[in-house]
C-alpha positions in Angstrom: 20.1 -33.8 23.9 21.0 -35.4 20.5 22.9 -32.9 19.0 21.5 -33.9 15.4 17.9 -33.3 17.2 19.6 -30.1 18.1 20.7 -28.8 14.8 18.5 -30.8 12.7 15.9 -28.3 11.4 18.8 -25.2 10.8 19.5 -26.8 7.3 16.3 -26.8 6.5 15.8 -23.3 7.5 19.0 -21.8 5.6 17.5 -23.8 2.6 14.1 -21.8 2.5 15.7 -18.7 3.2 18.4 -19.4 0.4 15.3 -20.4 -1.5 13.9 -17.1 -0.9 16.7 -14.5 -1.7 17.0 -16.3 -5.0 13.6 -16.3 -6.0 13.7 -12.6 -5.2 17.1 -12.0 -6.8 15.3 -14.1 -10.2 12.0 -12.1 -10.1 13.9 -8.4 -9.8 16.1 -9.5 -13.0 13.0 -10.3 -14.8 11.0 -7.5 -13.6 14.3 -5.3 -14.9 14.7 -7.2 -17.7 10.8 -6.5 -19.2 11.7 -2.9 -18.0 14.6 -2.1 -20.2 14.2 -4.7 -23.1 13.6 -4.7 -25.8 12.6 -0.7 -24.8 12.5 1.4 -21.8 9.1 1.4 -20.2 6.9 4.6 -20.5 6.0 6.5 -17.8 2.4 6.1 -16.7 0.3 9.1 -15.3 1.8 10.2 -11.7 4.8 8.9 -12.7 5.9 11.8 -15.3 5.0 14.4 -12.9 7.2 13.0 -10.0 9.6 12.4 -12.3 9.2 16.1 -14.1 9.1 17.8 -10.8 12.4 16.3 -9.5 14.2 16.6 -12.5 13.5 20.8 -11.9 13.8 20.7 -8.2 17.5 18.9 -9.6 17.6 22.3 -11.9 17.2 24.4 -9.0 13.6 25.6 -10.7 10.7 24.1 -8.4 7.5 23.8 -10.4 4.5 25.5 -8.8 3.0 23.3 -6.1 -0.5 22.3 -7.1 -1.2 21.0 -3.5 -2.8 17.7 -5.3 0.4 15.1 -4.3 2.1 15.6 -1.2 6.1 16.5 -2.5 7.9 13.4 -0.9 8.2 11.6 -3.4 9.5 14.6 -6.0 11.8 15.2 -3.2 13.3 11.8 -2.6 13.4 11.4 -6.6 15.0 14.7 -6.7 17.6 13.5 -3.9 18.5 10.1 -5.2 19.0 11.8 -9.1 21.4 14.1 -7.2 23.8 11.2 -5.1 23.5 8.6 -8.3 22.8 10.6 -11.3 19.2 11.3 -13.2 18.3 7.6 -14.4 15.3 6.0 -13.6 17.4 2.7 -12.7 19.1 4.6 -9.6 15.6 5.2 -8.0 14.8 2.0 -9.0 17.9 0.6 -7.5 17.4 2.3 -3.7 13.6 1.4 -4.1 14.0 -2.6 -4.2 16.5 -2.4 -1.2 13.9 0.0 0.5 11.3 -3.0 -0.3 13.5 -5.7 0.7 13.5 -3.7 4.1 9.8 -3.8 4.3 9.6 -7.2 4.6 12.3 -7.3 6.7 10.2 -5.0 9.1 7.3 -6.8 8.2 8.9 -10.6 9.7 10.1 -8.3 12.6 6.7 -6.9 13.3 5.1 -10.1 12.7 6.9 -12.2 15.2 5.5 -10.2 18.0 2.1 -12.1 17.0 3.2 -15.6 16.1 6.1 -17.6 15.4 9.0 -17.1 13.3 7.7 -19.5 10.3 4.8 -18.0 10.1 6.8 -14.6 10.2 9.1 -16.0 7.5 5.6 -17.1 5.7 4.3 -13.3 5.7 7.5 -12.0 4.3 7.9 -14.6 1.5 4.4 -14.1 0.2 5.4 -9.9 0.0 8.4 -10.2 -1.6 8.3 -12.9 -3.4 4.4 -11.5 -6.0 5.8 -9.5 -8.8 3.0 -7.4 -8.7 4.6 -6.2 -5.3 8.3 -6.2 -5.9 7.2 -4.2 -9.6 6.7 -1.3 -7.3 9.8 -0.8 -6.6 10.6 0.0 -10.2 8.0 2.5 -10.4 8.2 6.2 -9.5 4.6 6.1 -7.2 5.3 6.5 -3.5 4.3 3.1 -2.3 7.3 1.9 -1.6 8.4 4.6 0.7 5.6 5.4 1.9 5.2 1.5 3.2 9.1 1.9 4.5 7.9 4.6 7.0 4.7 3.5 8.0 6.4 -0.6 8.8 9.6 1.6 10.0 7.5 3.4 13.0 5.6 0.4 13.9 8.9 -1.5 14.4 10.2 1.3 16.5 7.2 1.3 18.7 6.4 -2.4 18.9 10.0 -4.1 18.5 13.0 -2.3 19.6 14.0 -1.4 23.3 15.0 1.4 25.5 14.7 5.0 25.1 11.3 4.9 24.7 10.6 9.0 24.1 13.6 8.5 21.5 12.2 5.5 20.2 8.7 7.3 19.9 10.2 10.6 18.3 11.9 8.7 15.7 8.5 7.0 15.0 6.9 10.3 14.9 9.4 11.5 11.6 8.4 8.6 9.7 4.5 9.1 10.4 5.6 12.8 9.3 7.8 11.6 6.1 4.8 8.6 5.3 2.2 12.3 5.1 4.8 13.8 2.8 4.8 10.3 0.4 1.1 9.8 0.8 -1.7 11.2 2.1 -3.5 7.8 3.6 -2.7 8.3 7.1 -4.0 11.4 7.2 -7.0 10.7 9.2 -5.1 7.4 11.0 -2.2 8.3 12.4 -4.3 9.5 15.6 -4.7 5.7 16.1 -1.0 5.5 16.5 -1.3 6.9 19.8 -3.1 4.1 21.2 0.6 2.5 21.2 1.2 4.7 24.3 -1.8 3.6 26.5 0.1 1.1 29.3 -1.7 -1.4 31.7 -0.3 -2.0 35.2 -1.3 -3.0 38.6 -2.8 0.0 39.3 -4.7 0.2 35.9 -4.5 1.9 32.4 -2.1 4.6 32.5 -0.7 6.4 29.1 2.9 7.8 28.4 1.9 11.2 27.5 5.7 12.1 27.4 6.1 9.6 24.8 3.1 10.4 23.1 4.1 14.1 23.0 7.6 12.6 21.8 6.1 11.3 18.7 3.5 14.4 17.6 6.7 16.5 17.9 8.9 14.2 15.9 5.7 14.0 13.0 5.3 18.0 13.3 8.8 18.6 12.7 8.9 16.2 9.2 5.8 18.1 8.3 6.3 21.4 9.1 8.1 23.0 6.1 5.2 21.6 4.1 2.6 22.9 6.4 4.1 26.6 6.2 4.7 26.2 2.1 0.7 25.4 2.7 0.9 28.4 4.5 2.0 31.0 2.4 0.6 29.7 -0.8 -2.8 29.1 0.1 -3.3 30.5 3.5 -3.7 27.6 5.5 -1.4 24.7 6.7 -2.1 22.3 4.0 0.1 19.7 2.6 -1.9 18.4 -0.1 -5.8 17.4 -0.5 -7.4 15.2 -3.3 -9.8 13.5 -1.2 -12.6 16.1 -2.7 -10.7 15.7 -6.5 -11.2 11.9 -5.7 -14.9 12.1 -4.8 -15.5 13.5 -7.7 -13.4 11.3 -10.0 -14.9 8.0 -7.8 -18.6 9.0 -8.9 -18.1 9.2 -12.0 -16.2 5.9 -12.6 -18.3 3.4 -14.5 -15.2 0.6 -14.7 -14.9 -1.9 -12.3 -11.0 -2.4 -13.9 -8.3 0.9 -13.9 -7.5 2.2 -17.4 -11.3 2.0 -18.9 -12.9 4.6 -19.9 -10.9 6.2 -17.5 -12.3 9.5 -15.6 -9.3 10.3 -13.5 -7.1 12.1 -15.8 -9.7 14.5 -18.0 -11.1 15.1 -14.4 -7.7 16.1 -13.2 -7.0 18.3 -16.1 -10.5 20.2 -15.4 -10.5 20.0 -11.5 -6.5 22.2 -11.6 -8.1 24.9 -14.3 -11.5 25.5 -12.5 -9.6 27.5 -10.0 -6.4 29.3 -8.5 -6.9 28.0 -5.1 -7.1 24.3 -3.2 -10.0 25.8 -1.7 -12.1 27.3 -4.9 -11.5 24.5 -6.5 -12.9 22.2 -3.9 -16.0 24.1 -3.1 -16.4 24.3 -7.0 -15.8 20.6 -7.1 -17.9 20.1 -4.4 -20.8 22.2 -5.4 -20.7 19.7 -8.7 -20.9 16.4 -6.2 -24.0 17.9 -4.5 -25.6 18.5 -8.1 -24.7 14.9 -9.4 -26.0 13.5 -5.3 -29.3 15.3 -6.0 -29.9 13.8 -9.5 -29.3 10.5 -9.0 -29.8 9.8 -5.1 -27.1 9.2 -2.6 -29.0 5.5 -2.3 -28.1 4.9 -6.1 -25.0 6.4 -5.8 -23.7 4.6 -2.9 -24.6 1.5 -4.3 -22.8 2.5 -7.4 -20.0 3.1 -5.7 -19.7 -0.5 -3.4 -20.6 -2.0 -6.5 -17.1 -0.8 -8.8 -14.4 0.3 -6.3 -14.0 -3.0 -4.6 -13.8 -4.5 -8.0 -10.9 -2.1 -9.1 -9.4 -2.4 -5.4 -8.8 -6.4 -5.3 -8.5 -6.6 -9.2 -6.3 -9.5 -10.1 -5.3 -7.5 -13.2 -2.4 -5.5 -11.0 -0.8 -2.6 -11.9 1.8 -4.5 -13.2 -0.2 -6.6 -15.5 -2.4 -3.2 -16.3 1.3 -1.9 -17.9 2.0 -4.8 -19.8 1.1 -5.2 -23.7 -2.6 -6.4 -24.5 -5.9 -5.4 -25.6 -6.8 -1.6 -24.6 -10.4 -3.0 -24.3 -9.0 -4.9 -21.5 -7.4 -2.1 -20.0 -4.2 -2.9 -20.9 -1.5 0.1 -20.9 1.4 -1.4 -23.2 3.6 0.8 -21.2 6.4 -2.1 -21.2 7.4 -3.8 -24.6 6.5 -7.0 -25.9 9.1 -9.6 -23.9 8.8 -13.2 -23.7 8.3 -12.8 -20.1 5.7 -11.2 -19.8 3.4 -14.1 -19.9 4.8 -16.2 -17.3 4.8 -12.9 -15.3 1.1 -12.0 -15.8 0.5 -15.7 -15.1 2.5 -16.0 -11.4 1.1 -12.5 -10.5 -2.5 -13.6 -11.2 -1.8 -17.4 -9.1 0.2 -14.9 -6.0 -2.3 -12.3 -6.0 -5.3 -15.0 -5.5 -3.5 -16.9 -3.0 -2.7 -14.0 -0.7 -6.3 -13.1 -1.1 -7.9 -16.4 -0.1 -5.3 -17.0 2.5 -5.6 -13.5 3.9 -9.0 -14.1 3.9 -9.0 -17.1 5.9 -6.4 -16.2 8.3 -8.1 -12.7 9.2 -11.6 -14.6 10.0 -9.9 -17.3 12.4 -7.6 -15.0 14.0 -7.8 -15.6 17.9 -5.3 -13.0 19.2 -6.9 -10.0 18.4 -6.2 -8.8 21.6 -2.4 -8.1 20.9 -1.8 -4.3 20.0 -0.7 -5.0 17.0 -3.1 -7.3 15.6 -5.9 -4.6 16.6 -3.6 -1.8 14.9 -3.8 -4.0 11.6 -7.3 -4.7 11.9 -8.5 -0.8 12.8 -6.1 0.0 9.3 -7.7 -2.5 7.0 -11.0 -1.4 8.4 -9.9 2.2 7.5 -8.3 2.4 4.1 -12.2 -0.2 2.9 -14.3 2.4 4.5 -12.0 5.2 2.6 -12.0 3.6 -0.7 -15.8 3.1 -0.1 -16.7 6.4 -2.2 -13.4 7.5 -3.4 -11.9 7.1 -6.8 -9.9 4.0 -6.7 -6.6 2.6 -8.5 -5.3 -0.9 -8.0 -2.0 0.1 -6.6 -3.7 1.2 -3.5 -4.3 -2.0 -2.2 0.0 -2.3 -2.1 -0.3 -0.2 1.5 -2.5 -3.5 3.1 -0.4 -6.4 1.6 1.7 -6.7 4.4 -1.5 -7.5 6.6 -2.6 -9.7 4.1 0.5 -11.2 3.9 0.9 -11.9 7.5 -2.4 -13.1 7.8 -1.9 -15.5 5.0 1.2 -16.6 6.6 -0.4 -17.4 10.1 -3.1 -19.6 8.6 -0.6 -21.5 6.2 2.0 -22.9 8.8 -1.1 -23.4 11.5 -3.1 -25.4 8.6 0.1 -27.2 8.3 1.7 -27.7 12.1 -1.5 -29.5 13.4 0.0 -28.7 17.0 -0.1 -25.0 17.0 -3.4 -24.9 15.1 -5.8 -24.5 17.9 -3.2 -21.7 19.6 -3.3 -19.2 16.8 -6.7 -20.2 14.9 -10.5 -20.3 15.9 -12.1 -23.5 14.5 -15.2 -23.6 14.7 -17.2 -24.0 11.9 -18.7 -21.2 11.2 -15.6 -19.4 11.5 -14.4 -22.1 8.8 -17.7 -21.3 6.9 -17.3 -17.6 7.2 -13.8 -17.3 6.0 -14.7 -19.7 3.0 -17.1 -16.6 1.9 -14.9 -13.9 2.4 -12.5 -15.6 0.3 -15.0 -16.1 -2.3 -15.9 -12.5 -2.1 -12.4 -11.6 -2.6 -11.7 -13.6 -5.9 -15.3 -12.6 -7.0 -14.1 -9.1 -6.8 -10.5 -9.9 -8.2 -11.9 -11.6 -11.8 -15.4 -10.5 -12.0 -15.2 -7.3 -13.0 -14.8 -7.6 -16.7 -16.8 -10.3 -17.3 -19.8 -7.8 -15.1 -18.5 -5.0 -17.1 -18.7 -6.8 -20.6 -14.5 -6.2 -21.5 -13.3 -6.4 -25.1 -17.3 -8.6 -26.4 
């Protein structure tokens, strides 16, 4: 072979991944840079209260558990404060190389399903939106929560040997991911499905593998489930699916931070009772009330008709904290900086392009048969039918951009390498046609909103 044949393409590999670490390395100094300058950022809702509670867990004085959040993230706040010091920039610090791991994990993951450009695709298009790598410099749990859920499926799907081990391990970070957020709570059965095996003989599962990983999740949660326990009389690590109902009803926005019902709700929901349980049967006892006025018909529709929109809005968190009109839904929680327009700008062009490619590279999928690929799809499917009825923030769509993003990878190097095309994406034209709409859905539900909802006329 002609060794410049044979070495031809590594340059231009080391150039797009040289490409990459300095666009990342550019965007985190400007992302720090509108943080600090020419003031600190405020604090935005959850925010203060992780950062309250592990400044006293750091004080040695727990504040009361209110069983709302699950305590991870107080914890790990509390824990990082206590190795580096209490600043904001030392979480903030651990976070982005806890980020830079996801994508990492998510390349791994992804090259079990396709090739490594298009892996190299699906981790460029995560790390490189601000609206993504922002989260890192925020207190909310997305970021580690993401670490443990990509974490596990790595362990399960990519690494070798020691399979109980392997499966144990997997099992803490599904425990630690219930302890950051409380989105897997009704998944992380499906994890199990990881253990079924197919042989000669037929479908067999590892049950001492499977038993690995419940133990492993048990003995992260445990601690919490007892402090659930004690306090309230039932293992509990937190619930605000009811508190969410209730908020998600009520929500007339189709953008977060208008006429906003979450924190006045919040405020009422923790004084209408002493107990998790009184104050969702009190809470509850309200939903049936409002579900008998106004129809479960009318409410349903209600609800598909604004949490979507606030779901896929293309005004992201980020944007959301950065000065503008209040009509608009606009926080101001970072000073004025000339940055911030180019910023707002590139998140709005990165969050539309994930969407539309996602869009198309989820409807021409072919190789949905690969365990992973039906994991992904069974989570997306999940976390829409979840956020369905539930009171919903923008920041929750940061737990499915990594399947968007590999998606969106897949169908950008097959649109371009005509060759593989045909191996990794279905065709035919109404396939074509059908991911044309979803993508148009998508954007129609990313920049409709205001103008439905009439913003700042």
């Amino acid at each position: 072979m002609n060794p410049l044949q044979r070495t031809g393409p590594e340059p231009v590999r080391r150039a797009w991944l040289v490409a990459a670490f300095l666009a990342w390395a550019l965007l985190n100094i400007g992302l720090l840079w509108i943080y600090y300058s020419p003031a600190t950022k405020v604090l935005v809702g959850d925010e203060f209260d992780y950062n309250q509670r592990a400044l006293a867990l750091l004080a040695g004085k727990p504040m009361p558990e209110l069983f709302i959040w699950p305590p991870g993230q107080a914890w790990f706040i509390a824990f990082v404060y206590r190795l580096f010091g209490a600043h904001v920039l030392a979480v903030q610090g651990v976070q982005i190389a806890v980020l830079a791991l996801c994508a990492l994990l998510l390349v791994r993951l992804w090259k079990t399903l396709d090739e490594g450009r298009a892996a190299f695709a699906a981790g460029a298009l995560f790390l490189l939106n601000p609206s993504t790598l922002a989260h890192a410099q925020w207190l909310w749990p997305e970021v580690t929560h993401l670490a443990c859920l990509l974490g596990a499926l790595a362990l399960l799907l990519t690494a070798h040997g020691r399979p109980h081990l392997r499966a144990f391990v997997a099992g803490v970070l599904i425990g630690l991911a219930l302890l950051f957020k409380s989105l897997l709570g009704g998944f992380w059965p499906v994890f199990l499905l990881f253990f079924l095996r197919r042989s000669e003989r037929g479908p067999s599962f590892a049950w001492m593998a499977a038993l690995a990983f419940v133990a492993g999740m048990l003995l992260s949660i445990s601690p919490a489930l007892w402090k659930g326990v004690v306090e309230t009389g039932r293992p509990l690590i937190a619930d605000s699916s009811v508190y969410n109902l209730e908020v998600g009803i009520r929500d007339i926005s189709r953008s977060d931070y208008i006429d906003e019902a979450g924190l006045p709700a919040l405020t009422a929901f923790l004084e209408s009772a002493s107990t998790p349980q009184q104050r969702n049967a009190m809470a509850l006892d309200r939903i049936r009330s409002v579900v008998a006025e106004r129809g479960l018909a009318s409410i349903v529709a209600e609800q598909l008709g604004t949490q979507y929109f606030r779901l896929f809005n293309a005004k992201t968190l980020l944007v959301s904290q950065l000065p503008g009109p209040a009509c608009a839904g606009h926080l101001g929680a970072y000073a004025a900086n000339s940055l911030a327009a180019p910023l707002t700008v590139l998140a709005y062009l990165t969050h539309s392009a994930t969407l539309v490619l996602g869009a198309f590279g989820i409807v021409l999928w072919r190789r949905w048969r690969r365990p992973l690929a039906a994991f992904l799809g069974l989570f997306l499917l999940y976390q829409l039918l979840l956020y369905a009825g539930l009171h919903v923030m923008q920041r929750y769509l940061f737990q499915m951009l990594p399947v968007l993003c590999g998606f969106a990878g897949s169908f950008l190097v097959a649109a371009v390498d005509r060759e593989r095309r045909s191996e990794v994406l279905a065709q035919s034209r109404w396939r074509i046609a059908l991911g044309a709409a979803l993508a148009m859905v998508l954007l129609g539900l990313a920049w409709l909103g205001p103008i439905l909802d009439g913003n700042c006329a």
